[in-house]
ZAMARGU-4260 file (C-alpha; in steps of 0.2 Angstrom, whole numbers, plus 5000, padded with zeros to 4 digits):
<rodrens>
0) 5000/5006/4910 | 5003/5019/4923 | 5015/5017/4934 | 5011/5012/4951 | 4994/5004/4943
5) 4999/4988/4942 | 4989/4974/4948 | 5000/4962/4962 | 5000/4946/4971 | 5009/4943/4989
10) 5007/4923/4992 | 5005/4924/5010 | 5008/4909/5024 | 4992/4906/5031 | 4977/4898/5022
15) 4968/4916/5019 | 4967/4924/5004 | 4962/4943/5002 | 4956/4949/4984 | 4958/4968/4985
20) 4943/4976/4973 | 4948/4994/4970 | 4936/5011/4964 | 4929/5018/4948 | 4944/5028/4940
25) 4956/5023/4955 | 4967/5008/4953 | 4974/4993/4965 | 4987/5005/4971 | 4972/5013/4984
30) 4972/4998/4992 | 4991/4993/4993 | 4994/5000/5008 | 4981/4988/5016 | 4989/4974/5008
35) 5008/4977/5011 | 5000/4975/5029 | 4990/4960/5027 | 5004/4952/5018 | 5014/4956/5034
40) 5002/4945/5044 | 5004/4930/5032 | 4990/4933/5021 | 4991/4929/5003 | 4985/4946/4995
45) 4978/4950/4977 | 4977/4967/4971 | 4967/4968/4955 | 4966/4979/4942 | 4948/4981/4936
50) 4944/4982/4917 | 4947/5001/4909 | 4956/5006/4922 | 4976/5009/4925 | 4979/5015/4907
55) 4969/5027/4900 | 4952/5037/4906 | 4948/5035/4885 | 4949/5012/4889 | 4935/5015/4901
60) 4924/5018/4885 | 4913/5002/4880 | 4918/4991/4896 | 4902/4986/4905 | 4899/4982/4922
65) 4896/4963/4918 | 4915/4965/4912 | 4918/4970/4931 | 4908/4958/4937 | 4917/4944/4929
70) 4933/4949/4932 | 4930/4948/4952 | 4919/4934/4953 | 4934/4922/4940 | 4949/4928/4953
75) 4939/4924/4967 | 4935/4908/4960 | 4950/4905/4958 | 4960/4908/4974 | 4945/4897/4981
80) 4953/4883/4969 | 4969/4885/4979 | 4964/4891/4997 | 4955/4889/5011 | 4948/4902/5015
85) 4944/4918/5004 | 4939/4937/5010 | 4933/4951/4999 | 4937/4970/5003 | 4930/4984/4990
90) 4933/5001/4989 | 4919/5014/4985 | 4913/5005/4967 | 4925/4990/4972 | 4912/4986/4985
95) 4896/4985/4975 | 4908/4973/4965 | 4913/4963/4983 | 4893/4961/4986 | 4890/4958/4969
100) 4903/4941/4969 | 4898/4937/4986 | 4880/4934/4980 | 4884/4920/4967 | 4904/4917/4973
105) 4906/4906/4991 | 4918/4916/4998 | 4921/4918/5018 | 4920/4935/5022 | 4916/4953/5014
110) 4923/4972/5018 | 4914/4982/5009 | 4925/5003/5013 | 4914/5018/5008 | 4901/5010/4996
115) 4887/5019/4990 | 4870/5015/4989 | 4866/5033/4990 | 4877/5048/4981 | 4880/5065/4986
120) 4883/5072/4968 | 4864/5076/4960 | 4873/5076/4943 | 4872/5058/4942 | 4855/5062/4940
125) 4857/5071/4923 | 4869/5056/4916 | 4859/5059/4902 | 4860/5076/4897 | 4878/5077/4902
130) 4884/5063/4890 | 4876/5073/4876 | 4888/5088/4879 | 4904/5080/4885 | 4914/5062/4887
135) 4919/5066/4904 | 4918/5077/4918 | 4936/5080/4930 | 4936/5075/4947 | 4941/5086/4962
140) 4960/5087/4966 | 4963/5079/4982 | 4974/5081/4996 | 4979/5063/5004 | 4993/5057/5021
145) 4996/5043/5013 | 5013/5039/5001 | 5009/5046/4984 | 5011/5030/4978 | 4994/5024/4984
150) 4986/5037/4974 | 4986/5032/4955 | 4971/5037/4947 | 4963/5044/4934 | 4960/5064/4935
155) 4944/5063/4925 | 4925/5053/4924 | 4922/5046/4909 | 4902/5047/4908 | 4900/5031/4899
160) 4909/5022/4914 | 4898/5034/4927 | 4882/5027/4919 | 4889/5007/4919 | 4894/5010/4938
165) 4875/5016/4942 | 4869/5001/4933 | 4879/4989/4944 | 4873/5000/4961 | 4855/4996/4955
170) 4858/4980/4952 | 4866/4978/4968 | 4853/4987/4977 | 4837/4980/4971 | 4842/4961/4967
175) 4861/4958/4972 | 4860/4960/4994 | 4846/4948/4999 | 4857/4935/4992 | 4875/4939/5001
180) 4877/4927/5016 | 4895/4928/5020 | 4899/4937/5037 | 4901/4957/5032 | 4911/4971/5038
185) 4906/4988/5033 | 4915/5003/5036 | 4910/5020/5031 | 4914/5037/5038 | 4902/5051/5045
190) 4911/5066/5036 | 4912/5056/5016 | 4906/5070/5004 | 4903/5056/4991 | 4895/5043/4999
195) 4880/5047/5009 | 4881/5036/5026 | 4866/5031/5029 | 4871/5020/5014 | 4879/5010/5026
200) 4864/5005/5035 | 4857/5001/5019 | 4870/4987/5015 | 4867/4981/5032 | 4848/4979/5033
205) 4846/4972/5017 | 4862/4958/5017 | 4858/4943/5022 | 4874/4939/5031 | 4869/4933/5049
210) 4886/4941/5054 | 4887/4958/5051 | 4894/4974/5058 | 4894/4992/5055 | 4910/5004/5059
215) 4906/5020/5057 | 4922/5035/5056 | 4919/5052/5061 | 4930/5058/5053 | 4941/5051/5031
220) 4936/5056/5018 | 4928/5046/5003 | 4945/5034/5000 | 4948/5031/5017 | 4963/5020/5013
225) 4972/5038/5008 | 4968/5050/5024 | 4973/5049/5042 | 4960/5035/5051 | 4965/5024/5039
230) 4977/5015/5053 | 4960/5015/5060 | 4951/5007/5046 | 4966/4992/5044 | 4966/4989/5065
235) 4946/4984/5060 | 4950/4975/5046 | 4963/4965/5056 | 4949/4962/5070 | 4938/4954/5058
240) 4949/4944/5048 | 4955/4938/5066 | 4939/4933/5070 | 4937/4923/5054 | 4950/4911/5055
</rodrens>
């Protein structure tokens, strides 16, 4: 395990629970931050850690998307065993995976921060030709304001892992939003270099949710929860948990 990848649980003092639903190749501590302060606000907060992830770029090899899929939907199933009300927030692929939950799963709200629908990189359109040549490709360095410690990640794509997280954005774009009801909060920013925006406006006309809202950020970068508007981003988050209760 990598240090600071752990998965966590905060039990909170209200009857909210917050399942945290992190990135390809990133890990729960993207999302800790956010939790530390929701925790704060007497919030029971869940931090998990997604199959393949946290170790090893090498355990990402031969984990499905279903395994993903499980995972959220089991630990959102069971916090609804236990509390009274329970609200998804994904990051980036950790979104797909909030809609994706949210379609089959009765939860009682969804944040859903940077998730594509449409990609900048054109080289996920030549998955194919890639994988034949190489097992992964290396990510650009980044430069975040946040602590270091809420950036633990991998420093490399596994390809077989790039190809499971488009089958799950097809899945949720063609079959998996008409079926999302829960009131939805989607935030995205204007200036993301991975995630196209108009993406947001995607997940918005094509949930069902009769509550849904759009913020969008002119400025962040892809994993907003790391760069300077994320203060931004959590006083939104709080505004719609708010309203919620």
């Amino acid at each position: 395990m990598l240090q600071g990848a752990e998965p966590y649980r905060f039990p909170g003092t209200n009857d909210t629970a917050v399942l945290l639903i992190h990135g390809y190749t990133g890990s729960p501590s993207e999302l800790r931050e956010l939790g530390e302060r929701l925790h704060y606000k007497g919030y029971t907060v869940q931090g998990l850690l997604l199959n393949g992830h946290g170790t090893n770029p090498e355990d990402l090899d031969g984990v499905t998307y279903e395994k993903w899929t499980q995972s959220v939907k089991s630990a959102a199933s069971a916090l609804k065993e236990t509390y009274g009300k329970v609200v998804l927030v994904g990051m980036s692929m950790g979104g797909l995976l909030a809609l994706d939950c949210a379609s089959t799963v009765p939860v009682d709200g969804v944040i859903v921060i940077s998730t594509p629908i449409y990609l900048f990189d054109w080289r996920s359109h030549f998955l194919w030709l890639a994988e034949k040549v190489t097992r992964s490709i290396p990510k650009r360095p980044r430069h975040i304001d946040a602590p270091a410690r809420y950036d633990v990640a991998y420093h490399e794509m596994p390809l077989s892992g790039v190809r499971e997280f488009l089958r799950l954005l097809s899945t949720v774009k063609k079959r998996t939003l008409p079926r999302v009801t829960a009131p939805l909060l989607i935030i995205q920013s204007e200036a993301d270099r991975t995630v196209r925006p108009q993406s947001a406006q995607y997940i918005y006309e094509h949930a069902a949710s009769p509550l849904k809202r759009i913020e969008m950020l002119p400025q962040g970068k892809h994993v907003l929860t790391l760069y300077k508007e994320r203060g931004l981003v959590y006083q939104k988050i709080d505004r719609f948990l708010e309203a919620l209760r």
